[in-house]
N, C-alpha and C positions, 0 to 999 in steps of 0.2 A: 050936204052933210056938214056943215057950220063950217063949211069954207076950207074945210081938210086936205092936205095932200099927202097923198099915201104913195110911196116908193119903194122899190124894194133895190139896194145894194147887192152885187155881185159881179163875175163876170161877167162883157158881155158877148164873147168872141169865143166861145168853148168848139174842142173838136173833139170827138169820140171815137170809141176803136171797141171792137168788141168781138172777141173769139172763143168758139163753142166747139163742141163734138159728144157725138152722140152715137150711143151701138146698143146691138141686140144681142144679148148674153144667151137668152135661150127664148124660145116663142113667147113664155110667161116674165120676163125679166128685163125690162131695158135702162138703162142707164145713161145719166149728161152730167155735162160740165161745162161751164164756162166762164169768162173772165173779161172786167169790160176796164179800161183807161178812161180817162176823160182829163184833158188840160185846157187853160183859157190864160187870160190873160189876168193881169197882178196878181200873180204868183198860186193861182186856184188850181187844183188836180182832186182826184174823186179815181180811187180803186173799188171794181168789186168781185168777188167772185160769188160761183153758184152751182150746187150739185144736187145731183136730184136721182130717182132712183124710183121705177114702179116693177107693183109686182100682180102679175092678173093672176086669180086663183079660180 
């Protein structure tokens, strides 16, 4: 491809963590959550969280 180089910048040493929990509210209703870290090296970090909720009818 006319002699291109393509790289991509970032971390390259990242650790991750990542913690949930999950229950049953009633046969038709469950519910989560959870929440992840992530750190690396020159000075990169990455939070997220996540909740979620179903309902069978």
């Amino acid at each position: 491809m006319n002699d291109s180089l393509i790289s991509q910048e970032g971390a390259k040493n990242v650790a991750q963590l990542k913690l949930g929990v999950q229950g049953q509210i009633s046969p038709a209703l469950n519910i989560w959550g959870g929440t992840g870290l992530q750190v690396g090296n020159d000075g990169y970090s990455d939070a997220s969280a996540m909740v979620g909720m179903k309902y069978a009818f």
